[in-house]
Biopython code that builds the backbone (N, CA, C, O; Angstrom):
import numpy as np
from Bio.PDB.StructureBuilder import StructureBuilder

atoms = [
    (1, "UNK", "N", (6.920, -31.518, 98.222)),
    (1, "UNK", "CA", (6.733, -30.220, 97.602)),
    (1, "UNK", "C", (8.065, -29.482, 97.599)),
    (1, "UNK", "O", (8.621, -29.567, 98.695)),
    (2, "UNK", "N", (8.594, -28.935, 96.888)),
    (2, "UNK", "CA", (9.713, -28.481, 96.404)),
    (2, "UNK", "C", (9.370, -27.208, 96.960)),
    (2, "UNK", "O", (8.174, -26.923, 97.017)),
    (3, "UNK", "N", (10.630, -26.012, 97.578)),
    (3, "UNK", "CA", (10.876, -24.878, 97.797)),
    (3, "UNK", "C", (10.499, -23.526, 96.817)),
    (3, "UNK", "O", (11.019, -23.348, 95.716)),
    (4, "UNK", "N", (9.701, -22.800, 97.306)),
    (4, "UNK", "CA", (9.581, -22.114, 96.000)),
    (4, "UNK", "C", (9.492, -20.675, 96.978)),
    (4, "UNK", "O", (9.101, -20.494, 98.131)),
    (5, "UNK", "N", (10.087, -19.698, 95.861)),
    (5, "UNK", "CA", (10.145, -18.287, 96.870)),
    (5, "UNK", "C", (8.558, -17.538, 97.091)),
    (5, "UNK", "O", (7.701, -17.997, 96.335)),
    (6, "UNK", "N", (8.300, -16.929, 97.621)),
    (6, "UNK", "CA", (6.811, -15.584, 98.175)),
    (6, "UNK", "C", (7.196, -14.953, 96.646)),
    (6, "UNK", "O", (8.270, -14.758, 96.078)),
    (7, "UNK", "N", (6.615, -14.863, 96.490)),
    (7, "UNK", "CA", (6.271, -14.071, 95.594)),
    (7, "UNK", "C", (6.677, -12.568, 95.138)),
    (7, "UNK", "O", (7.025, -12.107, 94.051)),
    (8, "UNK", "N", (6.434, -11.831, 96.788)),
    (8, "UNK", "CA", (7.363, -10.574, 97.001)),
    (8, "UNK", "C", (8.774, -11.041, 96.574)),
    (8, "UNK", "O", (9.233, -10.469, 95.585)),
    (9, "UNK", "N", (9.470, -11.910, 97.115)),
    (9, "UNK", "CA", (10.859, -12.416, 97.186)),
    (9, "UNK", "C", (11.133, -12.278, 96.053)),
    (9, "UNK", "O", (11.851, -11.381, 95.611)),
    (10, "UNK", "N", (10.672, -13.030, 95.506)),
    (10, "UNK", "CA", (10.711, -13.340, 93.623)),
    (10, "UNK", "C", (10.747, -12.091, 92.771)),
    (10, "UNK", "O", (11.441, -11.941, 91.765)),
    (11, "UNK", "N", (9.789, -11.083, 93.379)),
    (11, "UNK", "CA", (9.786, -10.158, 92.520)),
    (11, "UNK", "C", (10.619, -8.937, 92.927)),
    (11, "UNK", "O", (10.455, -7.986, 92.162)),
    (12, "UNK", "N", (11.704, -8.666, 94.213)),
    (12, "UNK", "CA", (12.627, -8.395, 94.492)),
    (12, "UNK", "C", (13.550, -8.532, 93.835)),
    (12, "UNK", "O", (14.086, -7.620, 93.205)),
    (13, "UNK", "N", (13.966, -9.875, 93.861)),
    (13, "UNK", "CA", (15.274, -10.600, 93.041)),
    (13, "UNK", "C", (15.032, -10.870, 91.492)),
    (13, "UNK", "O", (15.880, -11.555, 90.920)),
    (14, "UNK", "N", (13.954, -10.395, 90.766)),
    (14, "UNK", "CA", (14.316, -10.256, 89.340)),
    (14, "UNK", "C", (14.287, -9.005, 88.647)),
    (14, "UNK", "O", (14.546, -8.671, 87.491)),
    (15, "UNK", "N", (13.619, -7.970, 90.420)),
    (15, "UNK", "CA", (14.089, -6.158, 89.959)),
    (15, "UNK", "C", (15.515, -5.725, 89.964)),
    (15, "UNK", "O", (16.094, -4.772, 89.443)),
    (16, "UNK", "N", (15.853, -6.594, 90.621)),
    (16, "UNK", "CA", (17.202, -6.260, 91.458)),
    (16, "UNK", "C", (18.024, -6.883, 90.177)),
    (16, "UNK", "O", (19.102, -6.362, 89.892)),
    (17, "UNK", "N", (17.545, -7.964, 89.416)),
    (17, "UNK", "CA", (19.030, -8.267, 88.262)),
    (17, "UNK", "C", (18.621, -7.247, 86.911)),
    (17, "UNK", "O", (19.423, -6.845, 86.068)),
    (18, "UNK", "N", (17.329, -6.992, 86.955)),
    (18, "UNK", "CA", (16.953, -5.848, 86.142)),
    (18, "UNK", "C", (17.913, -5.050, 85.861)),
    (18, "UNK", "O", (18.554, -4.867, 84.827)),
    (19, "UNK", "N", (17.972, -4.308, 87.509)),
    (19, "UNK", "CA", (19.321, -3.361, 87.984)),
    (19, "UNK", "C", (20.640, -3.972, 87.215)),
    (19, "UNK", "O", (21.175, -3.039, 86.615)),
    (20, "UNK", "N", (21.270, -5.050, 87.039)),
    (20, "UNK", "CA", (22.220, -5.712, 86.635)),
    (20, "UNK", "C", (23.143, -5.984, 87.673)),
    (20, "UNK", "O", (24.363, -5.943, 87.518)),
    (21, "UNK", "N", (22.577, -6.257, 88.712)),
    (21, "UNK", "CA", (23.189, -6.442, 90.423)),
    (21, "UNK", "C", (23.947, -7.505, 89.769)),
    (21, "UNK", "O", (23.514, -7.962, 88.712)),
    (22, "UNK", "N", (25.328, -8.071, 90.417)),
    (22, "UNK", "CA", (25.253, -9.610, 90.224)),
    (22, "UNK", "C", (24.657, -10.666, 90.952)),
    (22, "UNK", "O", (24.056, -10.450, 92.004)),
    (23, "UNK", "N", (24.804, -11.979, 90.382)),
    (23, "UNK", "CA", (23.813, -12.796, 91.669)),
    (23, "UNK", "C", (24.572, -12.764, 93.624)),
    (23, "UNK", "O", (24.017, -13.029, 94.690)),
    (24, "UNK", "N", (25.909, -12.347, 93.329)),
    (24, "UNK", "CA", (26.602, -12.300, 94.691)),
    (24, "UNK", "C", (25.773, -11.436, 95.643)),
    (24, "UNK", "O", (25.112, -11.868, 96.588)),
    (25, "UNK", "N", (25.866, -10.462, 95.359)),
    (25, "UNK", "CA", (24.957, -8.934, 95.796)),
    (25, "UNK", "C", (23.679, -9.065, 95.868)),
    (25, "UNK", "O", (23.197, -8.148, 96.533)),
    (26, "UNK", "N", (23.012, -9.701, 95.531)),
    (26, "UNK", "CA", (21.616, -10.511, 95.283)),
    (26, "UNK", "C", (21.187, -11.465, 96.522)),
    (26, "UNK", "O", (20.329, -11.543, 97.401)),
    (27, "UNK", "N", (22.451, -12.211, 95.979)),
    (27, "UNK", "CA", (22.347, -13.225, 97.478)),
    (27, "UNK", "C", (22.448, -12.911, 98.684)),
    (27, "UNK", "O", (21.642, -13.333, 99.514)),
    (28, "UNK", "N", (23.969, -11.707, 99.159)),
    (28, "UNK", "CA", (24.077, -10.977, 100.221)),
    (28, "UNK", "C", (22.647, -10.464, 100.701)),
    (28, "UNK", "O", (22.308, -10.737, 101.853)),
    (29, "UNK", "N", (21.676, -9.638, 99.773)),
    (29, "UNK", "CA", (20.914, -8.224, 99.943)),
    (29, "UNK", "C", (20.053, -9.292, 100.195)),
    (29, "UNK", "O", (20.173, -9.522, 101.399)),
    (30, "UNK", "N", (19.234, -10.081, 99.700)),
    (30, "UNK", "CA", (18.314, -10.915, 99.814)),
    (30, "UNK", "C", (18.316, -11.873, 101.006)),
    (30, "UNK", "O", (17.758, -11.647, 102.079)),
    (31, "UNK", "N", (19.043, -13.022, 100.674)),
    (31, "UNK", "CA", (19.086, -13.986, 101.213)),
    (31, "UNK", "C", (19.017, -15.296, 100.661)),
    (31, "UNK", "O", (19.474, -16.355, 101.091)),
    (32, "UNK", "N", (18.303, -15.014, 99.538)),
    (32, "UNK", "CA", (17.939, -16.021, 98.389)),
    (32, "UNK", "C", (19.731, -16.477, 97.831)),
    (32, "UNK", "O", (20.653, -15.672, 97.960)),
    (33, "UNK", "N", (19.892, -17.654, 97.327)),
    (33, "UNK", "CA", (20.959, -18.490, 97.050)),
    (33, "UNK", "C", (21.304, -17.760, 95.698)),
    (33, "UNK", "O", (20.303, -17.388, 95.086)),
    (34, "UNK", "N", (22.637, -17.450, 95.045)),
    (34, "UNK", "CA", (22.318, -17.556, 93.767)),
    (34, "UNK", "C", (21.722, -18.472, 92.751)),
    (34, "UNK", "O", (20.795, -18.234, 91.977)),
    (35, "UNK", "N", (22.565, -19.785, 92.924)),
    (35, "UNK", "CA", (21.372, -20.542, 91.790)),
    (35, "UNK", "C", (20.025, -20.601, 92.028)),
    (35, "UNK", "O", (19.437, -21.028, 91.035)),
    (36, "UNK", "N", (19.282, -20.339, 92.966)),
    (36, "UNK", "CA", (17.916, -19.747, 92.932)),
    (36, "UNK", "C", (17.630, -18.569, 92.410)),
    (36, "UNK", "O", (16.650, -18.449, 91.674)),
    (37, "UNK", "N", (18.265, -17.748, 92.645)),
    (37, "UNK", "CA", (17.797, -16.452, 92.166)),
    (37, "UNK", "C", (18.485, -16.135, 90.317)),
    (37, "UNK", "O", (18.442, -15.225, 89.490)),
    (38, "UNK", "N", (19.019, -17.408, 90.419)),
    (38, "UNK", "CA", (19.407, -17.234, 88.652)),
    (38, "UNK", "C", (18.596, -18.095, 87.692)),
    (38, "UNK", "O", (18.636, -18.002, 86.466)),
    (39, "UNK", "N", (17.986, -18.795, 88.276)),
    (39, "UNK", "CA", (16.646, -19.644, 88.056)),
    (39, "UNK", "C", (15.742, -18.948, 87.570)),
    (39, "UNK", "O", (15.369, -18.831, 86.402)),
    (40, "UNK", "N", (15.200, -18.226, 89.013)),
    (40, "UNK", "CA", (14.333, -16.933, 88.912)),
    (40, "UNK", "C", (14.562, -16.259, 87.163)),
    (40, "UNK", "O", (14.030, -16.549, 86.092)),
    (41, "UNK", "N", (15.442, -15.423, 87.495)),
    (41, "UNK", "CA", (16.484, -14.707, 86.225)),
    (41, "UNK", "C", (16.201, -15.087, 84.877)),
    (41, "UNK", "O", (15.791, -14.414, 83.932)),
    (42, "UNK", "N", (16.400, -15.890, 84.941)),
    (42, "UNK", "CA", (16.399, -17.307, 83.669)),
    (42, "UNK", "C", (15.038, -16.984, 83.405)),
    (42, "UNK", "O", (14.748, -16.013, 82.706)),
    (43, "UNK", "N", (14.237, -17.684, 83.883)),
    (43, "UNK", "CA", (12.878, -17.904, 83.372)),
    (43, "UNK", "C", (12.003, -16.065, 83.301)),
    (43, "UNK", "O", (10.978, -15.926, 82.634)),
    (44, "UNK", "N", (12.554, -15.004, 83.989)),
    (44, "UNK", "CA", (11.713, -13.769, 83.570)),
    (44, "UNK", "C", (12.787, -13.624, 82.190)),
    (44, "UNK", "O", (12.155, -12.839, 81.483)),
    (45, "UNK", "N", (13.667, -13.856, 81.671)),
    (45, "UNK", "CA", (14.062, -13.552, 80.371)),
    (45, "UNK", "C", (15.339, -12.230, 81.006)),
    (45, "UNK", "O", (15.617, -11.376, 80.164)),
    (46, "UNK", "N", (16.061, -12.095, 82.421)),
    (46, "UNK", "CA", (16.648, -11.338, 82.376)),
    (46, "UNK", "C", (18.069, -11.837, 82.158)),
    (46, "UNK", "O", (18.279, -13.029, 82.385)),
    (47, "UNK", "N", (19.172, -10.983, 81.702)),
    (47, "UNK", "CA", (20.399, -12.190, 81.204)),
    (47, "UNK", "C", (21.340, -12.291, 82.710)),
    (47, "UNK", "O", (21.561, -11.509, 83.635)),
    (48, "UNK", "N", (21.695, -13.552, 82.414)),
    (48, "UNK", "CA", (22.453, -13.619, 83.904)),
    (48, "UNK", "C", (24.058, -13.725, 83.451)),
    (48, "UNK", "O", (24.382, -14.746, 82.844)),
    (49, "UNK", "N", (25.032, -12.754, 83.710)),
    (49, "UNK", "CA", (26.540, -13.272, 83.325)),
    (49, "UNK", "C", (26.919, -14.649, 83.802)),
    (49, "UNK", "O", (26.515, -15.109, 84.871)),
    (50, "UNK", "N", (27.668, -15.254, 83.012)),
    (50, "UNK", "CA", (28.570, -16.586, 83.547)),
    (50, "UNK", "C", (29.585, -16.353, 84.576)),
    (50, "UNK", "O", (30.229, -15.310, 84.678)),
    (51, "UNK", "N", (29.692, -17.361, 85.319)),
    (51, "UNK", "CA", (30.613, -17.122, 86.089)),
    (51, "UNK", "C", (32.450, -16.773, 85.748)),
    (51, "UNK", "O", (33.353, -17.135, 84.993)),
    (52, "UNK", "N", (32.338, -16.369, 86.237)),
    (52, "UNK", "CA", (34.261, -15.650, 85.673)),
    (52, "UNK", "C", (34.322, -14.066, 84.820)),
    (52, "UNK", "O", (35.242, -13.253, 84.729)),
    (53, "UNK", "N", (32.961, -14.056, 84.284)),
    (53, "UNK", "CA", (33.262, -12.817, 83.647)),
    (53, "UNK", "C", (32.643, -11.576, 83.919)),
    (53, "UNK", "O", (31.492, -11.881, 84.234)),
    (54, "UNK", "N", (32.728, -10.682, 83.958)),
    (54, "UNK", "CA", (32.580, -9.323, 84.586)),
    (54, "UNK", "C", (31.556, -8.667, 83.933)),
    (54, "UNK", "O", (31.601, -8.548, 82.709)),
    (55, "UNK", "N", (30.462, -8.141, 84.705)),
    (55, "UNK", "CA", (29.512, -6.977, 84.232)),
    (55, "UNK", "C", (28.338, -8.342, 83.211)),
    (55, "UNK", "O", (28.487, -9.469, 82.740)),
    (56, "UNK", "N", (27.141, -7.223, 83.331)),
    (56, "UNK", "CA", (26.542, -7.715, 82.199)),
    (56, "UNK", "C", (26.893, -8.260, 81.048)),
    (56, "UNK", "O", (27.718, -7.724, 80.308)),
    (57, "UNK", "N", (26.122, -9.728, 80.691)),
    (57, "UNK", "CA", (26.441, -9.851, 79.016)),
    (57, "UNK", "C", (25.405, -9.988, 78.680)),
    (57, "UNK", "O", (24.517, -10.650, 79.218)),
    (58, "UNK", "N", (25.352, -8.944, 77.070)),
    (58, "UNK", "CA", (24.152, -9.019, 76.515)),
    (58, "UNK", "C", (24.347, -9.280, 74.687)),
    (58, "UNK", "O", (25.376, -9.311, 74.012)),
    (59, "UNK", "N", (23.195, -9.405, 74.369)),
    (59, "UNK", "CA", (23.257, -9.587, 73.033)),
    (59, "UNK", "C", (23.233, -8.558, 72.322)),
    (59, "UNK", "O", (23.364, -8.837, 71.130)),
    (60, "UNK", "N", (23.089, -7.158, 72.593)),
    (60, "UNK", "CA", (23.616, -6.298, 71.772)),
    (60, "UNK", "C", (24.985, -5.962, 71.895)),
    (60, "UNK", "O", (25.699, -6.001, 72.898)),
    (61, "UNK", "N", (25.493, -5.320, 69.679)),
    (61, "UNK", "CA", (26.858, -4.715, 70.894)),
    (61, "UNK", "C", (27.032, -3.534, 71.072)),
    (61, "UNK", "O", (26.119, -2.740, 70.848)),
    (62, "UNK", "N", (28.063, -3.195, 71.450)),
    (62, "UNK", "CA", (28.244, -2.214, 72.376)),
    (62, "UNK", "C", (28.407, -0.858, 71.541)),
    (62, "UNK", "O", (28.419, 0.207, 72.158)),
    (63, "UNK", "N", (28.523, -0.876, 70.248)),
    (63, "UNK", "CA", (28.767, -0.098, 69.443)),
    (63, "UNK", "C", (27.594, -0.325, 68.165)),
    (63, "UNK", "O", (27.575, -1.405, 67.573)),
    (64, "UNK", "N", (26.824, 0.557, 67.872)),
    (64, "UNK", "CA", (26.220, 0.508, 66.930)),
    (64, "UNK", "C", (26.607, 1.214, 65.455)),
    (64, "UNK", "O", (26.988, 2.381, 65.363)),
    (65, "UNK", "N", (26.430, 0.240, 64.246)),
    (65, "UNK", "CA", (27.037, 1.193, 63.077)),
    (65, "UNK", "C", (25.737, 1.776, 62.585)),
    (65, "UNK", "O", (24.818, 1.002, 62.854)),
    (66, "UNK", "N", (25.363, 2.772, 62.012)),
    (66, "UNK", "CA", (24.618, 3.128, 61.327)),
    (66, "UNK", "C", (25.248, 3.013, 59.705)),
    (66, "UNK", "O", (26.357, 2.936, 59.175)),
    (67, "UNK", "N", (23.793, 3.052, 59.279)),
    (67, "UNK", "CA", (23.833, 2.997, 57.595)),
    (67, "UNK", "C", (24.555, 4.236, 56.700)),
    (67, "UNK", "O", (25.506, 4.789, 57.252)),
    (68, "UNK", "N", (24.252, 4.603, 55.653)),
    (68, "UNK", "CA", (25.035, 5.367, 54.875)),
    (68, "UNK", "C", (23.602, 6.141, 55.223)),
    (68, "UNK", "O", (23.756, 7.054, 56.033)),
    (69, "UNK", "N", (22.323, 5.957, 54.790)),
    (69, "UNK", "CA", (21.256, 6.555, 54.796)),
    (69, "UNK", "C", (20.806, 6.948, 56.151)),
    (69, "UNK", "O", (20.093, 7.938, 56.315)),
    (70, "UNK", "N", (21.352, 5.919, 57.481)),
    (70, "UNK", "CA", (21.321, 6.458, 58.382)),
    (70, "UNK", "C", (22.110, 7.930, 58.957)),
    (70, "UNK", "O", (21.740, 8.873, 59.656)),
    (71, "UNK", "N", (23.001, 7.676, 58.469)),
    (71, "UNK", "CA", (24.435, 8.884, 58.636)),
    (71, "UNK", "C", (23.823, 10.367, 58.090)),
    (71, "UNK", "O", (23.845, 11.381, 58.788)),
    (72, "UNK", "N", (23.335, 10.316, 56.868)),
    (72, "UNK", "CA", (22.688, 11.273, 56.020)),
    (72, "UNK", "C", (21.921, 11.825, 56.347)),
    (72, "UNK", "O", (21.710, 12.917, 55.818)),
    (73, "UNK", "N", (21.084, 11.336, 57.424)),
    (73, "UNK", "CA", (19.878, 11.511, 57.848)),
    (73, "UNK", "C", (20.181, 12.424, 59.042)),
    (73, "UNK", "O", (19.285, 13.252, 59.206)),
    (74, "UNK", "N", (21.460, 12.534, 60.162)),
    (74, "UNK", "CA", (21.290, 13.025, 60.819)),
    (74, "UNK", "C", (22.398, 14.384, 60.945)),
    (74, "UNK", "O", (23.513, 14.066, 60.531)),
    (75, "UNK", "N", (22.331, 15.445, 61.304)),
    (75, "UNK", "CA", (23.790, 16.162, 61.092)),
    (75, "UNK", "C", (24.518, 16.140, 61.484)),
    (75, "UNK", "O", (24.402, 15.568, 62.568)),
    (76, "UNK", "N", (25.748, 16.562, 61.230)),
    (76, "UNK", "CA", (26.993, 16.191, 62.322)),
    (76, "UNK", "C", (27.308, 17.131, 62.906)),
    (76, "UNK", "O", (27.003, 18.250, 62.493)),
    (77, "UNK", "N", (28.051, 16.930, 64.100)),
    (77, "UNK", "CA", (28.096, 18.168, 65.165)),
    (77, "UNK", "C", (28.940, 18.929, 64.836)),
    (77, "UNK", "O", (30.048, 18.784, 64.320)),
    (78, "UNK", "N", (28.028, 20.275, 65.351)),
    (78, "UNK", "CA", (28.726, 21.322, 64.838)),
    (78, "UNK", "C", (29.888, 21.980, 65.808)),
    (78, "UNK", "O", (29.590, 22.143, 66.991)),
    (79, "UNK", "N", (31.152, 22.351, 65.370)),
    (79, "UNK", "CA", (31.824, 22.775, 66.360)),
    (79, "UNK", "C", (31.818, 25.028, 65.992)),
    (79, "UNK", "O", (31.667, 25.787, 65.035)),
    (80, "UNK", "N", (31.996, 25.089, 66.982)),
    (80, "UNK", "CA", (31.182, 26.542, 67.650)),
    (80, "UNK", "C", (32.770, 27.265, 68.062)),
    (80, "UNK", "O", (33.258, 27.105, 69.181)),
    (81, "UNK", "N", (33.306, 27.892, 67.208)),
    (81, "UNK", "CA", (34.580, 28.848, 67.786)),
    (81, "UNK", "C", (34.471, 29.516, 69.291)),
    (81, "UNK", "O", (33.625, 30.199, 69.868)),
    (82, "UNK", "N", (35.724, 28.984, 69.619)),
    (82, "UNK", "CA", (35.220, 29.763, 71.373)),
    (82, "UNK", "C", (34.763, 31.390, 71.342)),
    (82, "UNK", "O", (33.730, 31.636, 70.720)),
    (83, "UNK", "N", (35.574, 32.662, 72.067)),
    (83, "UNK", "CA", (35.501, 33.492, 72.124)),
    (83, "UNK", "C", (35.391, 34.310, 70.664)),
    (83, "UNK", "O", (34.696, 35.289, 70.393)),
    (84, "UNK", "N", (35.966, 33.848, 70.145)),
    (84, "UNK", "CA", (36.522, 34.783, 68.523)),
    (84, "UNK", "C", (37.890, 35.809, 68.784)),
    (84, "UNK", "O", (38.098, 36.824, 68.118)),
    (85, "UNK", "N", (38.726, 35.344, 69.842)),
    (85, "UNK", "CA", (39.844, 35.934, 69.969)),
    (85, "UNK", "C", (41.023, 35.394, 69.336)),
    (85, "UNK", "O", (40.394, 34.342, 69.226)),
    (86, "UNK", "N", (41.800, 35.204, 68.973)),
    (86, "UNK", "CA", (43.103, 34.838, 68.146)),
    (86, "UNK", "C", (43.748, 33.915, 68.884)),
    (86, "UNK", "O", (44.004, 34.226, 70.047)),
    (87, "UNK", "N", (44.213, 32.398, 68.322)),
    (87, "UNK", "CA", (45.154, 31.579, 69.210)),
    (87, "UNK", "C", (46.145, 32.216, 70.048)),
    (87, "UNK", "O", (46.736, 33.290, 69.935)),
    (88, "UNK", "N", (46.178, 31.450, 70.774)),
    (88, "UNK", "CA", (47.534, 32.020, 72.049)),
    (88, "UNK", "C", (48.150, 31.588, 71.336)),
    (88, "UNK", "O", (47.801, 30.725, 70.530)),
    (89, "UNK", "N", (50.057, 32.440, 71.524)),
    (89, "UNK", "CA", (51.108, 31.759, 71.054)),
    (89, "UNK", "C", (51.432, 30.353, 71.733)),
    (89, "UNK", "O", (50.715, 30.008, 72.672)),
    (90, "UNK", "N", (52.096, 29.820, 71.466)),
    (90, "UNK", "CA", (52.611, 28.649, 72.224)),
    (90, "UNK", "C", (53.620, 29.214, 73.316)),
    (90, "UNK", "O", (54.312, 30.201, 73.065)),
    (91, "UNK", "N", (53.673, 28.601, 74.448)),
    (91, "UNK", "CA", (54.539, 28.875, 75.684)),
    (91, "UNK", "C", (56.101, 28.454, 75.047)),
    (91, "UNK", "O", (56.430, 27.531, 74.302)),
    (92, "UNK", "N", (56.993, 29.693, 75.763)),
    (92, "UNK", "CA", (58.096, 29.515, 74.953)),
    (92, "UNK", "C", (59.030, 28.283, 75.637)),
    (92, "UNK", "O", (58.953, 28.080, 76.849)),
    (93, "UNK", "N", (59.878, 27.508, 74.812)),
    (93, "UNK", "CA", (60.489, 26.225, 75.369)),
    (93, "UNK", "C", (61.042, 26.698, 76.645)),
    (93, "UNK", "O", (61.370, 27.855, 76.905)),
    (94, "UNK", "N", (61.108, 25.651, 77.424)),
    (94, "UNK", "CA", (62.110, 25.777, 78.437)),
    (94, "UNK", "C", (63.558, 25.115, 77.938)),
    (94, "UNK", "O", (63.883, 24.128, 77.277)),
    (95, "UNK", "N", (64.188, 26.109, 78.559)),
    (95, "UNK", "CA", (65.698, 25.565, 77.949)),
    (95, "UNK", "C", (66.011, 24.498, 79.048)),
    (95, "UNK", "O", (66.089, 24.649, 80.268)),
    (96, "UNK", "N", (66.212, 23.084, 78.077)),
    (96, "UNK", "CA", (66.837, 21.765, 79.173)),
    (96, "UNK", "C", (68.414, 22.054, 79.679)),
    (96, "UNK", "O", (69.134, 22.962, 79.263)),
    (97, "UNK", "N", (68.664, 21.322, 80.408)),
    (97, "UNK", "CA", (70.031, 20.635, 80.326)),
    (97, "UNK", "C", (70.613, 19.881, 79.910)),
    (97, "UNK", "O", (69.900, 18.967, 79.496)),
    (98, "UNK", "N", (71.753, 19.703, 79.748)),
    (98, "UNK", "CA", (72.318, 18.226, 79.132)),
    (98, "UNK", "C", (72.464, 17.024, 80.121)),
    (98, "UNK", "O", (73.011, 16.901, 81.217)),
    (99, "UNK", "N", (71.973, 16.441, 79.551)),
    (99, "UNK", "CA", (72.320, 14.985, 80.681)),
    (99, "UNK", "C", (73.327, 14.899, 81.410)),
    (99, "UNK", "O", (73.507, 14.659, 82.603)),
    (100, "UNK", "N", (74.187, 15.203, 80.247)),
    (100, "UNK", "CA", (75.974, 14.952, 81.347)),
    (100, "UNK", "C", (75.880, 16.100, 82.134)),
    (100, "UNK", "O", (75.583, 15.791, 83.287)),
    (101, "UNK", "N", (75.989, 17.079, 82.004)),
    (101, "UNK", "CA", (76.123, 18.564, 82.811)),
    (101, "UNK", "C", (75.688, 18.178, 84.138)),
    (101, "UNK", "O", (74.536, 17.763, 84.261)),
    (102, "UNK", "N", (76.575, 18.271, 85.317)),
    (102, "UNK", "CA", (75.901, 18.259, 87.077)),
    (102, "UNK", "C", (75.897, 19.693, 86.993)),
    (102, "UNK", "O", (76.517, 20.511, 86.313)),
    (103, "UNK", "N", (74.875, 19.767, 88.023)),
    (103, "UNK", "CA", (74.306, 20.910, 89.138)),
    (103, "UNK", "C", (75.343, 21.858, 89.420)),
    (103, "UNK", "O", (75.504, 23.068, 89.259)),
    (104, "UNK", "N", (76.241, 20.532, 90.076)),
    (104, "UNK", "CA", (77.141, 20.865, 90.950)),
    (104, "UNK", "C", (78.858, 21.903, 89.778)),
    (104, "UNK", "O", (79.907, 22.357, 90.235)),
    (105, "UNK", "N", (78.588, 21.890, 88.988)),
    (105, "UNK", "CA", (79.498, 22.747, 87.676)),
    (105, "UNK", "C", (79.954, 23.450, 87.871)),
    (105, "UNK", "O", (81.178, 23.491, 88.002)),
    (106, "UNK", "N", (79.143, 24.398, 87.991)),
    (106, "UNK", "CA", (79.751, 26.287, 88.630)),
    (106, "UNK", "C", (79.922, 26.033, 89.837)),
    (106, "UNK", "O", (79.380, 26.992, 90.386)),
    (107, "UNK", "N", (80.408, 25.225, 90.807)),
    (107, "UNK", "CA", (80.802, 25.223, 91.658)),
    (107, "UNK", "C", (82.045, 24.139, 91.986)),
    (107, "UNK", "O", (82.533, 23.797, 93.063)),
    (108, "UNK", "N", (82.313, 23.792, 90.777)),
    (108, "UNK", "CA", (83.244, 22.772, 90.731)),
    (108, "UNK", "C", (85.018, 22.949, 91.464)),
    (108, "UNK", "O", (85.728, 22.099, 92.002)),
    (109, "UNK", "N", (85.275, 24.477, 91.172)),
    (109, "UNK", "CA", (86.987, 25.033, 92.031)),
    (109, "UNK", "C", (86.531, 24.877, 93.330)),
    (109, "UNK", "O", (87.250, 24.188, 94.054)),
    (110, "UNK", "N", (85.119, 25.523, 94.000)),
    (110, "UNK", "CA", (85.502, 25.458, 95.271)),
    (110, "UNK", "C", (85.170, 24.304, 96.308)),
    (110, "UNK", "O", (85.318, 24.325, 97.530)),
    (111, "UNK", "N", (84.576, 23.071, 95.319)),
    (111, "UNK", "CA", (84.278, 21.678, 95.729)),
    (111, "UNK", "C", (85.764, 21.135, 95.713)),
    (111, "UNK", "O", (86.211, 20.727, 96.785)),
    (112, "UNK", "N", (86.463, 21.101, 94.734)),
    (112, "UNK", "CA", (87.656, 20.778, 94.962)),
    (112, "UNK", "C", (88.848, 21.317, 95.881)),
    (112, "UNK", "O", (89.764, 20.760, 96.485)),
    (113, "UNK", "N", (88.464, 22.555, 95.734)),
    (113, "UNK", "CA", (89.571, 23.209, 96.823)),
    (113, "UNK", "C", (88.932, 22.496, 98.423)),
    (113, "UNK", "O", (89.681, 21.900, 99.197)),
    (114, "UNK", "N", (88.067, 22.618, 98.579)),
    (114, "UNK", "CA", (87.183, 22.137, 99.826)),
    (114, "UNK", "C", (87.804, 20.488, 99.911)),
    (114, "UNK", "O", (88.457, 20.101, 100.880)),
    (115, "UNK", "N", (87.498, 19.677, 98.811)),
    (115, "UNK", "CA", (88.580, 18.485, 99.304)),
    (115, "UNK", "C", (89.928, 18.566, 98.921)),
    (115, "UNK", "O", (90.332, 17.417, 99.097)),
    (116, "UNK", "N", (90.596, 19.048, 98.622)),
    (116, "UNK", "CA", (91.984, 19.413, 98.779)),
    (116, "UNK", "C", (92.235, 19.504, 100.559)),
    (116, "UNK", "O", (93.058, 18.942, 101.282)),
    (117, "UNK", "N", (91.172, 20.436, 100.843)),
    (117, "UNK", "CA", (91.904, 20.529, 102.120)),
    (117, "UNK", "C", (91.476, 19.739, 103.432)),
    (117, "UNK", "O", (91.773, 20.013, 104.595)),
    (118, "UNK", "N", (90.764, 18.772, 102.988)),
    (118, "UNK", "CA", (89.773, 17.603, 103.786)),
    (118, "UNK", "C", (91.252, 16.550, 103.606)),
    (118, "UNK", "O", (91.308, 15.834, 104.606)),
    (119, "UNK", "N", (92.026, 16.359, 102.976)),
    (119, "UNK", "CA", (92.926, 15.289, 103.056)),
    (119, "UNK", "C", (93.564, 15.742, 103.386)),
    (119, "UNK", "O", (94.637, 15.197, 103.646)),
]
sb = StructureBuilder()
sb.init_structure("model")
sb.init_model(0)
sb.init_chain("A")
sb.init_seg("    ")
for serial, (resi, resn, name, xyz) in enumerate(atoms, 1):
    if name == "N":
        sb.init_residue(resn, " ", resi, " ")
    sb.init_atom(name, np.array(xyz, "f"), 0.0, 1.0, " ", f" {name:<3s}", serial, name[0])
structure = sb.get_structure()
């Protein structure tokens, strides 16, 4: 007679891929093996990812287009003026520097006088 899970067990581990657990997390939480519990999986019709690839895979995709008649059908969102107060100006530039320009510039006579008298 071949191994077969309780029943509770069984119906644990095909709520749990419901969830879209993977079989790893399955196996940890349970106890049940993955290829048992992807067995399980398999035969209630829930989809089981392949190994190597990440997250659920399913047969829908992920983006649905609607029709022209679909589009028509529904309205498009409306955008709603905030307060009704007048744009802010834009913040005024900050004035950069030049790349070449050092820090150290306006202070350049008394850096030199300072090593002048270091030698």
């Amino acid at each position: 007679m071949s191994n077969v899970l309780r029943e509770e067990k069984k119906q644990q581990v095909i709520a749990l891929g419901r969830l879209g657990w993977p079989l790893r997390r399955i196996e940890r939480e349970t106890g049940v093996r993955r290829e048992t519990a992807a067995g399980y999986l398999r035969a209630a019709g829930v989809t089981v990812s392949q190994p190597g690839r990440w997250g659920p895979q399913s047969a829908k995709p992920a983006i649905e287009v609607a029709s022209d008649s679909e589009a028509a059908a529904k309205p498009a969102i409306e955008v709603t003026p905030d307060s009704g107060a007048p744009p802010a100006s834009p913040p005024e530039p900050i004035p950069s520097r030049s790349v070449s320009a050092s820090v150290c510039e306006p202070h350049r006579d008394l850096i030199e006088h300072a090593l002048s008298m270091a030698s």
